[in-house]
N, C-alpha and C positions, 0 to 999 in steps of 0.2 A: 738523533731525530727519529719519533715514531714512524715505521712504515706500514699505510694500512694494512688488515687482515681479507679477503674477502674469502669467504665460505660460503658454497652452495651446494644447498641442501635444502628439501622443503623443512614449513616450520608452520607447525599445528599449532596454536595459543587457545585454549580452552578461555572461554570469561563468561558471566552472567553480564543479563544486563537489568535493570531496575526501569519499570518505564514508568513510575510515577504517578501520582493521584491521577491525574487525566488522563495517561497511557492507560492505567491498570482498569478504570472503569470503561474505558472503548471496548478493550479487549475480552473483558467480563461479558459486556453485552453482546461481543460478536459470537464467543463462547456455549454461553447459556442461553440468549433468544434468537439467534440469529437477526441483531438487531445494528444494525451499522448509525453509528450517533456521532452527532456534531456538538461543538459549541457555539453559539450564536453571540454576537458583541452587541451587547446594551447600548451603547455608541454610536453604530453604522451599522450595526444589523447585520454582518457580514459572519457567516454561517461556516467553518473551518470543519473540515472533514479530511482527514485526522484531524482529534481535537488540539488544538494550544490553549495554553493557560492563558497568555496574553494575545492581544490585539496589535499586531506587528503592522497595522494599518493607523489607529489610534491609540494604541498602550491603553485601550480600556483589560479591565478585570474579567474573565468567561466566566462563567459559573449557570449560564440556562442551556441545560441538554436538548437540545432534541432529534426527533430520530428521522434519518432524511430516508430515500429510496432504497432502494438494493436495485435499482435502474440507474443508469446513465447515460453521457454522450462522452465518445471517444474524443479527444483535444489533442495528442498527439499520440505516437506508440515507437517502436526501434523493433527490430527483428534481429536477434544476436546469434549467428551462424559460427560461429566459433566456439570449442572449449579450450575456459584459459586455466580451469584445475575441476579437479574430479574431486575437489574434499568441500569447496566453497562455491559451488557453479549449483544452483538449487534443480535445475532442470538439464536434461539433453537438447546439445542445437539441433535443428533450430528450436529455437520457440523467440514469442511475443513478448513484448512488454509495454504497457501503455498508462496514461494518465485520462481514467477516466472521471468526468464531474457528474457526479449522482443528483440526481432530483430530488431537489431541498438542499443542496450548497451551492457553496459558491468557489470551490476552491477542486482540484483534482486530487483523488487517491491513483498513487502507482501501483500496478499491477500486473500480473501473469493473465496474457488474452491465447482464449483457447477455443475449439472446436471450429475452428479456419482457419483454410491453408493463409497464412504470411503474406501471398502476396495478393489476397483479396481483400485485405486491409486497408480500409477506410476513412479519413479524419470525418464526424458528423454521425457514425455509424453510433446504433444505439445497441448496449452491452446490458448485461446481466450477472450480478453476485453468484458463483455454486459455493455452498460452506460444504465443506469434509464432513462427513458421516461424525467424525469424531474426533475434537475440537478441544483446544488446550491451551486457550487463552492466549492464542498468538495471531498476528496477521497472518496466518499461513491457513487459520482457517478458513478465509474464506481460500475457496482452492485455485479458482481463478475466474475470471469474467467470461460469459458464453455470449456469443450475438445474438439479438432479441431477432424472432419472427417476424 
């Protein structure tokens, strides 16, 4: 009879990832215009930001871009006060993390909320796109959402 093995030790896995004709053109345009874009469904008109290829409402086809806010309203958020590794934990706790819905969709992008303290964090509150000076065809350019004045 096998007895299992267990071994602890961290464990780094390098991988790319491919994000696909509709990942690669978001990410193009968040890159090069600072332009955050949705697909809209021919169907029900329901506007996905991030884009999907299909319509997971009516399995219609996307294929009309268009380019919604770099404004939103916050829907929900988490404050993550703990680190649980220093190789995959993108920030120092605390920080924020919310789903905000931009003006012109209909769906929330998850993201890094910054420039307020944690606990004056709002559901309703209305957020702001910052993109990084310098931008590499990832969601990471934008850097994180700022609350609007």
């Amino acid at each position: 009879m096998l007895q299992p093995v267990v071994m602890k030790m961290p464990v780094r896995a390098p991988w790319s990832n491919f994000a696909g004709r509709v990942g690669s053109r978001f990410l193009i345009e968040l890159r090069d215009n600072q332009r955050i874009m949705g697909l809209r469904c021919p169907k029900c008109s329901t506007v996905y930001v991030p884009p999907k290829s299909v319509c997971p409402k009516c399995l219609g086809s996307l294929d009309e871009w268009v380019e919604v806010g770099n404004q939103g309203t916050l829907t929900t958020y988490t404050v993550v006060n703990y680190v649980y590794s220093d190789f995959y934990q993108p920030k120092n706790a605390p920080y924020a993390i919310g789903i905000i819905k931009l003006d012109g969709a209909d769906t929330g992008i998850c993201h890094f909320l910054d420039e307020v303290d944690p606990s004056r964090l709002k559901v309703g509150s209305r957020w702001q796109a910052v993109f990084k000076k310098q931008r590499k065809a990832s969601i990471l350019d934008i850097d994180y959402f700022k609350p609007t004045p």
